[in-house]
N, C-alpha and C positions, 0 to 999 in steps of 0.2 A: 749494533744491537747489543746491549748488555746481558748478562748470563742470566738473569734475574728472570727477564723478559721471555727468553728461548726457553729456561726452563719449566714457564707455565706456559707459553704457546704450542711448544712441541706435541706434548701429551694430550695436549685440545686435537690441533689438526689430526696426528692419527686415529684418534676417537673419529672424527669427522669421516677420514677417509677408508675406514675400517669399516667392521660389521655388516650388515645387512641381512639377507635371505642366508639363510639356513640348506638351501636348495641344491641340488645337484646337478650342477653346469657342467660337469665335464664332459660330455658327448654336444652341446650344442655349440652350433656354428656362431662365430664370430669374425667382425667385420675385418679383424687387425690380430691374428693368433701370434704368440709370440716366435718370431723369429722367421717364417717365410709368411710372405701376403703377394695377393694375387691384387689387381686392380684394373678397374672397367673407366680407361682414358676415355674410352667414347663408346655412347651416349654420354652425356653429362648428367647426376644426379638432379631432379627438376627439369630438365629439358625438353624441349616439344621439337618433336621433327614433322615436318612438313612432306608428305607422301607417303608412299606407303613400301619402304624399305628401311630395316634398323640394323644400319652399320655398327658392328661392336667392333673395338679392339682394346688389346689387353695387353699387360707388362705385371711382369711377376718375378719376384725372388728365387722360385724355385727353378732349378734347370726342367723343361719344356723337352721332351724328348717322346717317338710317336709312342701310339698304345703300342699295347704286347712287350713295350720294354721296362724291366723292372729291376732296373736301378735303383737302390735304396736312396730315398731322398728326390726323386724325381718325379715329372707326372707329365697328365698333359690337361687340357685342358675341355671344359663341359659348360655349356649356357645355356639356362635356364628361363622362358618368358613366359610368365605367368601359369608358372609350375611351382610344388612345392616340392623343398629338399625329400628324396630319398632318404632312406635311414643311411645314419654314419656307419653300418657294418656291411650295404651293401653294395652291388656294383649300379651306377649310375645308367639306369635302361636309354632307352632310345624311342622319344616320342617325335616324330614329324613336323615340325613346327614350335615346338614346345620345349623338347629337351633335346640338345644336339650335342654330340660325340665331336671332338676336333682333334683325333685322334692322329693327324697326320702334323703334331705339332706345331700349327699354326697359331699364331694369334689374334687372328682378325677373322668374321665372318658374317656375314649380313644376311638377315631373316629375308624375306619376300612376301609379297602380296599380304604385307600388314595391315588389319583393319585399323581403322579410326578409332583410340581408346587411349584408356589408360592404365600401364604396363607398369609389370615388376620385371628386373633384369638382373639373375644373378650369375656368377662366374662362379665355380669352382675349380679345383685343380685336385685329378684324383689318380692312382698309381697305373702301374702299367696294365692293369686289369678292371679297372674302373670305380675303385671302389677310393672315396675321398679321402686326403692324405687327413693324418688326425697329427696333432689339432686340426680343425679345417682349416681349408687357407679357400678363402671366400669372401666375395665382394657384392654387394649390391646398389641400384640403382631405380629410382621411377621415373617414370617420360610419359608424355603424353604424343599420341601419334594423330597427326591433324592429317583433313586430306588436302589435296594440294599439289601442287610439282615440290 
């Protein structure tokens, strides 16, 4: 490509990839924060599970260690089914079906006696105290739960 070319294409695309909202995104969750990400391997985004149990597992950059430890840079992990995020400055409560603690560093755990519907599936990762690591490191997912074996 000639210098010519780069030098009025260059200044186009960052115009392009620049700008927008004026708004204030630093406290919202995103799907990819720089530098650690959490990820929901299963369910699969779009996916329909048949029965009424939704196996999650997860894999994640950051070290995974239980609650009550607070290691800087560490967390553990929390899943969210069709619940909304908590505020980023609190700790992450404990609904029965809806918002569950995996405090014992696990990465895998599976809802029970799920109805027939359609679901939001989020994962975060938050300190040893429950309150989500910031940036967030968060992942989300939709499925549909059919009934079924």
């Amino acid at each position: 490509m000639n210098k010519t070319i780069i030098a009025v294409v260059l200044p186009l695309a960052i115009v392009a990839c620049g700008g927008g909202s004026d708004a204030d995104t630093s406290d919202m969750p995103m799907d990819e924060p720089a530098g650690n990400s959490v990820t929901i391997v299963t369910p699969m985004n779009g996916g329909q599970i048949s029965g009424n149990q939704i196996n999650v597992n997860l894999s994640s950059t950051v070290t995974i260690l239980p609650a009550g430890d607070l290691t800087e840079g560490t967390g553990h992990h929390h899943l969210y089914l069709n619940a909304d995020l908590t505020a980023a400055d609190a700790p992450v409560p404990t609904v029965p079906g809806s918002i569950v603690h995996m405090g014992d560093a696990s990465s895998s755990y599976t809802f029970e006696d799920v109805e027939p519907g359609e679901y939001t599936l989020i994962a975060v990762v938050a300190d040893g105290i429950h309150v989500p690591l910031q940036p967030w490191v968060v992942d989300t997912v939709m499925l549909t739960v059919v009934s079924g074996n």
